[in-house]
N, C-alpha and C positions, 0 to 999 in steps of 0.2 A: 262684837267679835264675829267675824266669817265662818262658817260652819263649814268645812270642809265636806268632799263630796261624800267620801266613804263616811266620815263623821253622820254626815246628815241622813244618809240611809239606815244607818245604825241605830241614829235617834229617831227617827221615824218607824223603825221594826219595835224600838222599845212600848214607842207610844201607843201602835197599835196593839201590841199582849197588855197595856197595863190599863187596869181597871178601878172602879171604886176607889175608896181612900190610899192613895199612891205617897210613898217615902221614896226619894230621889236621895241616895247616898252615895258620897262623895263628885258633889256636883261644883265645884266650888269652883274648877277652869271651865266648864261645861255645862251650862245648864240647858235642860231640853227643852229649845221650844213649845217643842207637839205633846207636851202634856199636859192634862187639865188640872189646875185647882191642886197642885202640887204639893208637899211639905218637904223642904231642902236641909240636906244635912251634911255636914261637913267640919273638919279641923279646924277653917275659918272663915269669915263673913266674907262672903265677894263685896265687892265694890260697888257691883249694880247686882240688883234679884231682878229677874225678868215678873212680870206682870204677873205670869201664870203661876207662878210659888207664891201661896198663898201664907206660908211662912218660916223660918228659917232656922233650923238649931245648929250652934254650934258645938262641935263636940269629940272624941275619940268613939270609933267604930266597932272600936275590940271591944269596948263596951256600951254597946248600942242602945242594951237592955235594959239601963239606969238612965236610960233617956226618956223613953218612951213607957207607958203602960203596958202590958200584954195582952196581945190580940188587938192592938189596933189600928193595923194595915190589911187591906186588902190586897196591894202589892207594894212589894221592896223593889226599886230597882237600882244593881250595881253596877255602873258601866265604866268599865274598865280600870276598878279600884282592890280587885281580890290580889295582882301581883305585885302590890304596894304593900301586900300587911304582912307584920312580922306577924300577926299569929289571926292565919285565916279562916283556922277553927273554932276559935273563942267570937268572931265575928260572925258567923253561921250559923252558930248555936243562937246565939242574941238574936237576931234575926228571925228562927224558927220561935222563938218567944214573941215577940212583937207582931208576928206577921197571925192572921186568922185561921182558923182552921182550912175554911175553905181557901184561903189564898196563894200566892203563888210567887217565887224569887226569879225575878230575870235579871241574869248574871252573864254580863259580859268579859271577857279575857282576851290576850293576844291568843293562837295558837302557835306552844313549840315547836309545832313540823313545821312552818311556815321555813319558806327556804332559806332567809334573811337570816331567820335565826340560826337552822341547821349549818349554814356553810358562817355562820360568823361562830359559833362552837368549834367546830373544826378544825378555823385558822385561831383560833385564839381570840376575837375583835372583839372589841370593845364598842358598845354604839352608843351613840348620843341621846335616842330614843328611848334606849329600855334603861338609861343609867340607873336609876330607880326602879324598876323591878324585881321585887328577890324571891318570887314567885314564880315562876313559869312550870305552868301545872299541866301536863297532858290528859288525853281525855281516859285513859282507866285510873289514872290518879286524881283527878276531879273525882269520877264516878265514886273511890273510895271515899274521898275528903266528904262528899255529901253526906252517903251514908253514913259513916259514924257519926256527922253531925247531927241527924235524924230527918234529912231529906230524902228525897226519891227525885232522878232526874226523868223528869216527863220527856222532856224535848231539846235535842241540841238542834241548833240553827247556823246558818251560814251567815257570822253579824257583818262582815265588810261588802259581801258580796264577788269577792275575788282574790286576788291574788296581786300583792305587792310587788312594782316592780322595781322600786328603787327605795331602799330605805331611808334618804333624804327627805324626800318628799310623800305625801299621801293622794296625791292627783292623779297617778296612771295605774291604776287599776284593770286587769283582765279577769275575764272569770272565769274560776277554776271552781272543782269540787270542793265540798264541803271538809275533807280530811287536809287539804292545802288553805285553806284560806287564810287570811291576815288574821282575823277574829270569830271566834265562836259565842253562839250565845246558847247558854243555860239555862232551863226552865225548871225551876226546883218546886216541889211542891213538899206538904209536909208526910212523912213517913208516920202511920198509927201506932207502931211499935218503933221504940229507941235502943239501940244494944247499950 
């Protein structure tokens, strides 16, 4: 499969935050080249695992944490699977289990202000793109969703790098500030206290 342009910057910003024993979830149309020695997880077995997934679970997300042991990731990476989940809190939580003390959640999203979105709200549209997202979470509503799941957000990021121009396609990209982009990326780390 082609990695598309913004795709491929997005996987390559993931690959450089992620460190140590790395969990790729929901990678199953996408798996990221630029990561090392990987473990893939997902609803269903892809057809091809690239070389670097060193091995593969299948499985439901919302409960991540009857998958895995606890504490043993150094990092999670989500890329762009939070506005797929009916319930993206039970999946964050599972995650804060599995993931290490010291490690770290890089969590990618579309962003709601993106203009696509804002003017297709507006008129009413309907897109072929997001048909499946029932998530569109902006960023003080992220910032809630973490915390009560017992995160702390280190760091938002500019994941696409610009700004979509045509929501057919993903090849002309401009670059705009970080509050406009296509996609943001999350940097969650663990919170010592949980309310």
């Amino acid at each position: 499969m082609l990695v598309e342009i913004p795709d491929r910057k997005r996987l390559k910003l993931l690959a450089k935050l992620a460190s140590g024993i790395v969990l790729d979830v929901g990678c199953h149309d996408l798996q990221n080249p630029y990561l090392d020695d990987v473990v893939g997880f997902d609803l269903k077995r892809p057809a091809f695992i690239r070389p670097n997934y060193k091995e593969f679970v299948v499985g439901n997300c919302e409960v991540i944490d009857s998958f895995f042991r606890p504490a043993s990731f150094d990092t999670i990476v989500a890329g762009e699977l939070i506005e797929h989940l009916e319930n993206p809190a039970a999946f964050l939580r599972g995650c804060r289990t599995i993931l290490k003390d010291s490690g770290k959640l890089l969590l990618t999203t579309p962003n709601p202000y993106h203009w696509s979105y804002v003017i297709g709200n507006l008129l009413f549209l309907k897109s072929a793109i997001t048909y499946d997202h029932i998530n569109q979470t902006p960023f003080r509503a992220m910032v809630a969703l973490f915390s009560r799941t017992g995160w702390e957000i280190a760091e938002i990021k500019n994941a696409s790098g610009g700004m979509r121009l045509w929501p057919s396609t993903r090849n002309y990209f401009v670059p705009c500030p970080k509050a406009l982009a296509w996609q943001h990326l999350y940097v969650g780390i663990k919170k010592t206290t949980v309310l």
